[in-house]
C-alpha positions in Angstrom: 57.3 -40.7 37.8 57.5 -37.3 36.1 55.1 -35.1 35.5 54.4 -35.4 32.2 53.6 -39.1 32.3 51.5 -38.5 35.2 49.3 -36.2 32.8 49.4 -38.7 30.0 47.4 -41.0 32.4 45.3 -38.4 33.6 44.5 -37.8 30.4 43.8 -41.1 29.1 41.3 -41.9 31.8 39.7 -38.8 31.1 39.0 -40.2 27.4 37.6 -43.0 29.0 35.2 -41.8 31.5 34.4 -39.4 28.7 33.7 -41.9 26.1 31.1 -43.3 29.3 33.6 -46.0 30.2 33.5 -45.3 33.9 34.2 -48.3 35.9 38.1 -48.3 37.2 38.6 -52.1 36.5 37.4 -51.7 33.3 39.2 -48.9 31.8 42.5 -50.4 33.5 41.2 -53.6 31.9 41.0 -52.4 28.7 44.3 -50.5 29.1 46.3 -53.3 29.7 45.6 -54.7 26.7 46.6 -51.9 24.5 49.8 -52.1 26.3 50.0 -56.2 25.8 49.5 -55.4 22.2 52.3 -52.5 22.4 54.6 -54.5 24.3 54.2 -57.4 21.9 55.6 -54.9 19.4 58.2 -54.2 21.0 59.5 -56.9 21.6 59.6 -58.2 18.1 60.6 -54.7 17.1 64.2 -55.7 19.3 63.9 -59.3 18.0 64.5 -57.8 14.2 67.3 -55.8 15.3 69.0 -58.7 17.2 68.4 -60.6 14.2 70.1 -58.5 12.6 73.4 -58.2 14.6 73.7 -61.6 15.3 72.6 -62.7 11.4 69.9 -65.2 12.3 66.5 -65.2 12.1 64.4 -65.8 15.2 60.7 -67.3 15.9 58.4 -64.1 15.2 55.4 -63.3 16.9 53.4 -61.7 14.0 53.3 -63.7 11.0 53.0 -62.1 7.4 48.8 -62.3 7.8 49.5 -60.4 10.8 52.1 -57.7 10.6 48.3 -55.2 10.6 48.0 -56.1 14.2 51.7 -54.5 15.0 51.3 -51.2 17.3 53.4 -49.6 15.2 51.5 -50.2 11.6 48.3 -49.7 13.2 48.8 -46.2 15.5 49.0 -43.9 12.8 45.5 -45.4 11.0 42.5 -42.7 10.7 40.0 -43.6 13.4 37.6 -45.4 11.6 40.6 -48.0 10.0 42.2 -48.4 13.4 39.1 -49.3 15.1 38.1 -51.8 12.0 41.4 -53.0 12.7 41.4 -53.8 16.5 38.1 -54.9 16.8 38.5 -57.9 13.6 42.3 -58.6 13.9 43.8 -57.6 16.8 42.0 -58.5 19.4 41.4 -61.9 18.0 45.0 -62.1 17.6 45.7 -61.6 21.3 42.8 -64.1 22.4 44.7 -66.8 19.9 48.1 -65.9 21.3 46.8 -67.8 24.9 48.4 -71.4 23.1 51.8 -69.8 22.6 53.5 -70.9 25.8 56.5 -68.9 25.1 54.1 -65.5 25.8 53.8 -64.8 29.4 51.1 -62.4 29.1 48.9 -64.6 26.5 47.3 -66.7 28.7 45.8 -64.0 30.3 44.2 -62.7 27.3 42.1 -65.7 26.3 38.6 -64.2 27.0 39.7 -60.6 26.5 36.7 -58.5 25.4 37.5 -55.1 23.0 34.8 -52.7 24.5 36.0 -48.9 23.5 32.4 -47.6 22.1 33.3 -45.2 19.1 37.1 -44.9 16.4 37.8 -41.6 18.1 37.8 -42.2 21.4 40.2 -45.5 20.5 42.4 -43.1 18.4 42.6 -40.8 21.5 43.8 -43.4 23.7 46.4 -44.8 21.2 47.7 -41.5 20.5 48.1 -40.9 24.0 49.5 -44.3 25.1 51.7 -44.0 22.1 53.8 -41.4 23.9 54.0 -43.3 27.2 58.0 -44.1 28.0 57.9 -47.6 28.6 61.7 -47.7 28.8 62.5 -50.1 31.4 61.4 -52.2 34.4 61.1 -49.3 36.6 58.9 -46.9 34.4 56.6 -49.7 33.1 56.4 -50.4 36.6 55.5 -47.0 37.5 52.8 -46.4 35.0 51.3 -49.1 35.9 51.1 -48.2 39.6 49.9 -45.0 38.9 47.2 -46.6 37.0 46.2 -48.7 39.9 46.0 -45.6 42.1 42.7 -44.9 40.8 41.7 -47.6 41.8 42.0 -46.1 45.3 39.9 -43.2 44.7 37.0 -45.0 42.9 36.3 -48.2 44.7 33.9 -50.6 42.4 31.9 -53.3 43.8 33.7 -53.6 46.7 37.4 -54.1 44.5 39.7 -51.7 45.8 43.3 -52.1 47.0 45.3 -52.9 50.2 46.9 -49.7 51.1 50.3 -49.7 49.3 51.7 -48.7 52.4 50.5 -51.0 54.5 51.8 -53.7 51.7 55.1 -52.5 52.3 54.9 -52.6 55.9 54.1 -55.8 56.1 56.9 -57.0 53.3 59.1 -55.5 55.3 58.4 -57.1 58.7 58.4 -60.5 56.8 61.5 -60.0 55.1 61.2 -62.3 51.9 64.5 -64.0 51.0 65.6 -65.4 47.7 64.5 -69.0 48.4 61.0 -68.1 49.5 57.8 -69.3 47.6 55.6 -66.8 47.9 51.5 -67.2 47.9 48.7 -64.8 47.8 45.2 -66.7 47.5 43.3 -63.4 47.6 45.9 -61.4 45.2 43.7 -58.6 43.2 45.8 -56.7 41.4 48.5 -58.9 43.0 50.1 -55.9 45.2 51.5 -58.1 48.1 53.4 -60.3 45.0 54.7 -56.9 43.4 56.2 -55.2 46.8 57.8 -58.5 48.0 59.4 -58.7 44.5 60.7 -54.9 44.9 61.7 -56.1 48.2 64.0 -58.7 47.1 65.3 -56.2 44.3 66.5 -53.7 46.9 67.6 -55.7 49.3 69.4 -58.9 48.5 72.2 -58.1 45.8 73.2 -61.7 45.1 69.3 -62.4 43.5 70.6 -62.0 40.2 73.8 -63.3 40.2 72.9 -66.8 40.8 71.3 -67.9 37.7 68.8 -70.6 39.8 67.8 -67.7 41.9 67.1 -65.4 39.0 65.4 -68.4 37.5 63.4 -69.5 40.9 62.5 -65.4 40.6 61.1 -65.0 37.5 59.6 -68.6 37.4 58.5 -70.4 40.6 58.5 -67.8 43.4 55.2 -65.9 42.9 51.5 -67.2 43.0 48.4 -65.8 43.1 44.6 -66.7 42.8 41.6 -65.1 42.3 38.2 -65.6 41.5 37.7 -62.4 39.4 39.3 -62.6 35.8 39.6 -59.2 35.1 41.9 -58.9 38.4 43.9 -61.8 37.4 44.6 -59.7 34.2 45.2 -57.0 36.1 47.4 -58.5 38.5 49.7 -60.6 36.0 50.0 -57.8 34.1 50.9 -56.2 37.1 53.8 -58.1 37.8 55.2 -58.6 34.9 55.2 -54.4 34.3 57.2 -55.2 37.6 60.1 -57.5 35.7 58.5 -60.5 37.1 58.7 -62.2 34.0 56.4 -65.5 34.7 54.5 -65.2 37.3 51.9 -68.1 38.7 48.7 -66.1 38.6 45.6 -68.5 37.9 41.9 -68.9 38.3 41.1 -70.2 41.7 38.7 -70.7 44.6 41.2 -70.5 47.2 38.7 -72.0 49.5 37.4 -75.3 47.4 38.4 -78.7 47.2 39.8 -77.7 43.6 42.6 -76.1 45.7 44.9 -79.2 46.7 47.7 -77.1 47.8 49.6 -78.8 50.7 52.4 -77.5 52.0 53.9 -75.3 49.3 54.7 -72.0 50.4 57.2 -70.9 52.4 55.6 -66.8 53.0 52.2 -66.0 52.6 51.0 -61.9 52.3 46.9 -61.8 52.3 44.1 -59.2 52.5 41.4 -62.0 51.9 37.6 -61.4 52.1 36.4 -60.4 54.8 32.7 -60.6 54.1 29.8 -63.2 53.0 30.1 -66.4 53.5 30.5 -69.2 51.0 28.7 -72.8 50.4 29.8 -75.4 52.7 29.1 -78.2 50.3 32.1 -76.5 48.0 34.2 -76.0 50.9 37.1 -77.9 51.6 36.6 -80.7 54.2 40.1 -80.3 55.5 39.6 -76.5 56.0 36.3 -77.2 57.9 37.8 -79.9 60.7 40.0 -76.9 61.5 37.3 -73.9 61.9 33.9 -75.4 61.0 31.7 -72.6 59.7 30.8 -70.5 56.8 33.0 -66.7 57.1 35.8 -66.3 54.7 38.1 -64.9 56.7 38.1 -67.9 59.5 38.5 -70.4 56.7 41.2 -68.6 54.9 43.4 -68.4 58.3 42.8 -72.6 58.3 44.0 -72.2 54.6 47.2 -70.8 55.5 48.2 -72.9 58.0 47.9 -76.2 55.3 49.3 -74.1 52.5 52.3 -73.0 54.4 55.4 -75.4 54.6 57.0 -76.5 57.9 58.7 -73.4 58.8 56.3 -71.1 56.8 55.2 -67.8 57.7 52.2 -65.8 57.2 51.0 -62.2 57.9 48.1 -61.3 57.0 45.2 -58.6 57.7 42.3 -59.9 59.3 38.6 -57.9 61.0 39.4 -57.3 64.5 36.3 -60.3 64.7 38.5 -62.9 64.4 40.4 -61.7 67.5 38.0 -61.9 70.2 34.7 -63.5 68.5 33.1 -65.9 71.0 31.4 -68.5 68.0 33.1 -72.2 68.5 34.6 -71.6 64.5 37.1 -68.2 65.8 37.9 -70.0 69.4 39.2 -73.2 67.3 41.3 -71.4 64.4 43.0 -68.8 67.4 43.6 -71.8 69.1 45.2 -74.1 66.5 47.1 -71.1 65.8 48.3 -70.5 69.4 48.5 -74.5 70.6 49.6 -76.0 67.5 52.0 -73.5 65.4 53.9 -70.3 66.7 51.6 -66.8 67.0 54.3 -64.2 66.4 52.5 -61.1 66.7 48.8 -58.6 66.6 49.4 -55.5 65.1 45.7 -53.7 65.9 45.2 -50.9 63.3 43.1 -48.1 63.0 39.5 -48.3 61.3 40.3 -45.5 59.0 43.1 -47.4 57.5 40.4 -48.9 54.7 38.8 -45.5 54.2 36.5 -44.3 52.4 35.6 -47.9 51.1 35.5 -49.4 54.5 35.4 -48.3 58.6 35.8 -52.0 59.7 38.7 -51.8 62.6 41.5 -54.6 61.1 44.7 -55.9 63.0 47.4 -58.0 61.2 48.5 -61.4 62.7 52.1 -63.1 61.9 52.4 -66.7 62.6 54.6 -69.2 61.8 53.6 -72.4 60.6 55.3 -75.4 63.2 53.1 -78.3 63.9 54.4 -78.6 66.9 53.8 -75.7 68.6 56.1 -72.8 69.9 53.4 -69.8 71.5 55.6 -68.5 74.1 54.7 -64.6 74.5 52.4 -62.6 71.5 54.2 -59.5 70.7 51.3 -56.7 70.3 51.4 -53.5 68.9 48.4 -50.4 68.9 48.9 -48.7 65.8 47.1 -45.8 66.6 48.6 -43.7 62.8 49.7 -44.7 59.4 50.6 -41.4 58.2 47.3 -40.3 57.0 44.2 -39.0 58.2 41.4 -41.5 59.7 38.5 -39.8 57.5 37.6 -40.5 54.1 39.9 -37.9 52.6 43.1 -39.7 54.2 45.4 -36.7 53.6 48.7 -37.3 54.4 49.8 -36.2 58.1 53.0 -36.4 60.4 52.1 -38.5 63.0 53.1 -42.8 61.2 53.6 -45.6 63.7 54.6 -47.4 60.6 58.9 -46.9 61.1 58.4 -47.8 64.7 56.0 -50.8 64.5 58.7 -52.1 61.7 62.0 -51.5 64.4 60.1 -52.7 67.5 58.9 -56.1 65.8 62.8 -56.7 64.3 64.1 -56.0 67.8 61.2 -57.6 69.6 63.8 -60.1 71.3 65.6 -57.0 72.9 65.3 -56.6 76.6 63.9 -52.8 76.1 61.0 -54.4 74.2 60.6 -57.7 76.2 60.5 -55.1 79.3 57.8 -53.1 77.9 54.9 -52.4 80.1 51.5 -52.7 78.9 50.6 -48.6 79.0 52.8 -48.4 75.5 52.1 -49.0 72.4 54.0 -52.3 72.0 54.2 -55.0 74.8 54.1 -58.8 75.3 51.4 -61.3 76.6 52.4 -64.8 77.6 50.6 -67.7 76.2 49.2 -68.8 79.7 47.3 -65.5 80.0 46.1 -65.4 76.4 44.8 -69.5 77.0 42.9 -68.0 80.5 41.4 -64.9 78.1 39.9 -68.2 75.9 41.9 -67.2 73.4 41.2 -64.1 73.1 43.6 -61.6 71.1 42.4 -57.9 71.3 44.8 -55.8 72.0 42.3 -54.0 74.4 42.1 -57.0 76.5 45.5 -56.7 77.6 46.4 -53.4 77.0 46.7 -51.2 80.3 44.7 -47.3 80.4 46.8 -44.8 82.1 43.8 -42.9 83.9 45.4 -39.1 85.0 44.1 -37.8 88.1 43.0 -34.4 87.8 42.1 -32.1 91.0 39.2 -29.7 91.1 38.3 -27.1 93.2 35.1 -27.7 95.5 32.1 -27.1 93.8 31.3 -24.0 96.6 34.6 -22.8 95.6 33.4 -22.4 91.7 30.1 -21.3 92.6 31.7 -17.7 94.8 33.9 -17.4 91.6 30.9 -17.4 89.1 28.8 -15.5 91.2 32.2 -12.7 91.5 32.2 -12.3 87.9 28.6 -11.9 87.4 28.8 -9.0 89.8 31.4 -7.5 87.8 29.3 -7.8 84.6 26.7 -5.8 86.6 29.0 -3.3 87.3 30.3 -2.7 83.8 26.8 -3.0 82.5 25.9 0.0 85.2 28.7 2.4 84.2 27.6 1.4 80.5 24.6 2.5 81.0 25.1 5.9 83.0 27.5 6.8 79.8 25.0 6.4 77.5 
């Protein structure tokens, strides 16, 4: 992104913390709908001029009674007009747009709520948003991201992002092909969704030459479920800045008997909740025969495993609590794991990784979803840096286990890594030892603490030396003193 979109934004959220919008989500939140409503203009804006080639006349979006609520008719109004204008047609117009099933975006915007305070600060924004290159997937894209940044440096009630690197580490160990239906039940602002879709662009060039993959792309591969509408706005919105034109995000408690799903997925990517605990009453019973108990992220792990098809995989970060907590609930879901399906990997991170919002230490675990079994050897890995600092600043620093933990786990089946001993970073643990450990999956239970023996002179020895040099002192201090 260039510079002078980068100010743009800047400047933009300086309008709204000025105007005393200051919460992140909300400003973003309010954002996204100025560029719904700008989008929308666009699109119609090409609709006329396709009309016009091709001599037809295409379904339109605005009607005659609502050509005011066009980005273009509307930008150039004094203040006072515009925000008359937004606030008793537009805004109404995008709320009625959620029945027009031909609008990706509009059934997001059902409940949408107009909340800029004053005409000039609304003019301000518009102004500024009206010079924003939106030009193509990549720059929409872009914006957006840079947008969601903040997010990073002003957490808000506990919302903040997954580390975008971290994201794409863990894409990139999972590898996400074509064919893959791919779930998030804890998506946010749906950044696990967005990098697998980048993913796929970069990497597999036949996507869009197959007119069912580019279909199965845009249409059925993606879905994610939160509990938080503004994030689900956020999120789809998201996405589709991403060229994900449809994409499956929805109001859900993951963790309810609302949620049927039952074997679906083929991948899943997940940062869920990791505290507070949740009613058992609304609790799915088939979640609680697996890991009876009340923490989120226990239940989640059980949620995988019956979301995930036969075959499935899953990586997803987890509190290093659910590796080596003694309660019955952790024992049973590391042990379904490990006796019923295939543990792949631990990768123990860092606790700084979550900084400034949160020190908890996290590890990620990749499984694969069997029935049937398939725990052979755990591949660990002791990610002690991800390229940043540890403190709250996290500055960004040479010293990234990130490329190695990413060619180690793809060439984990190589002698040199099945060989490894147990004083590196990466190394294996058979099944048999982790079952004798009850099931215990800390890296520091198995990880071996090369102890450097380091020989000292006798104490005596130090003592004549000291005493020698205090002598000295005495000396100088004497000839000091007959100078002076």
């Amino acid at each position: 992104m260039d510079s002078s979109t980068r100010s743009l934004i800047d400047r933009i959220w300086t309008y709204f913390w000025e105007g005393g919008v200051t919460n992140p989500l909300t400003v973003i939140e309010q954002i996204t709908y100025l560029l719904f409503v700008k989008g929308l203009d666009e699109i119609e804006t090409n609709n006329e001029k396709n009309d016009v080639l091709l001599g037809i006349k295409s379904k339109r979006i605005f009607d005659e009674q609502h050509q005011i609520c066009r980005w273009s008719k509307f930008k150039d109004y004094p203040a006072e007009k515009m925000f008359k204008t937004m606030s008793e047609d537009v805004f109404p117009f995008i709320k009625n747009l959620a029945n027009d099933k031909n609008s990706g975006y509009a059934k997001y915007m059902e409940d949408a709520i107009f909340i800029i305070p004053t005409p000039i600060m609304l003019q301000k924004v518009v102004t500024a948003m009206d010079k924003l290159e939106m030009k193509d997937r990549d720059t929409k894209g872009d914006v957006y991201e840079n947008l969601l940044a903040k997010l990073s440096t002003a957490g808000v009630n506990g919302q903040f992002r997954t580390p975008r690197h971290i994201i794409r580490m863990m894409v990139e160990l999972m590898k996400p092909t074509p064919e893959d239906i791919i779930v998030d039940p804890a998506c946010g602002t749906a950044g696990f969704l967005v990098e697998a879709g980048e993913y796929l662009r970069k990497n597999k060039d036949d996507l869009f030459l197959s007119e069912n993959l580019t279909e199965h792309f845009n249409n059925t591969m993606f879905y994610g479920f939160d509990m938080d509408r503004t994030m689900l706005r956020i999120g789809a919105m998201n996405l589709m800045q991403h060229g994900i034109e449809n994409p499956n995000i929805m109001y859900k408690d993951s963790l309810s008997e609302d949620n049927e799903d039952n074997g679906k997925y083929t991948l899943v990517l997940a940062n869920p909740p990791f505290k507070g605990s949740i009613d058992a009453e609304r609790t799915s019973k088939d979640l609680l025969a697996v890991t009876k108990t009340k923490k989120t992220e226990l239940l989640f792990l059980a949620l995988f495993l019956r979301s995930l098809k036969i075959g499935g995989r899953c990586a997803s970060i987890v509190p290093d609590g659910v590796l080596f907590g003694s309660s019955n609930a952790h024992k049973a879901i590391r042990k379904e794991i490990i006796e019923n399906h295939k543990l792949e990997a631990i990768i123990s991170m860092p606790s700084g990784v979550f900084k400034p919002y949160a020190g908890v230490s996290t590890a990620i675990i990749i499984f694969t979803k069997t029935t049937q079994g398939g725990t052979d050897k755990v591949w660990f890995y002791d990610m002690t840096a991800d390229g940043f600092s540890l403190d709250d600043q996290r500055q960004p620093v040479k010293e990234n286990d990130i490329p190695d933990i990413i060619k180690r786990f793809n060439n984990r089946n190589s002698e040199e890594e099945q060989t490894r001993k147990r004083t590196e970073k990466s190394f294996f643990v058979t099944k048999e030892e982790i079952v004798e450990n009850d099931y215990d999956l800390s890296i520091n239970k198995y990880k071996e603490i090369v102890v450097e023996k380091k020989e000292y002179e006798k104490p005596e020895v130090i003592l004549k030396r000291v005493l020698e040099m205090e002598d000295e002192i005495q000396q100088k201090l004497k000839e000091l003193e007959d100078v002076l």
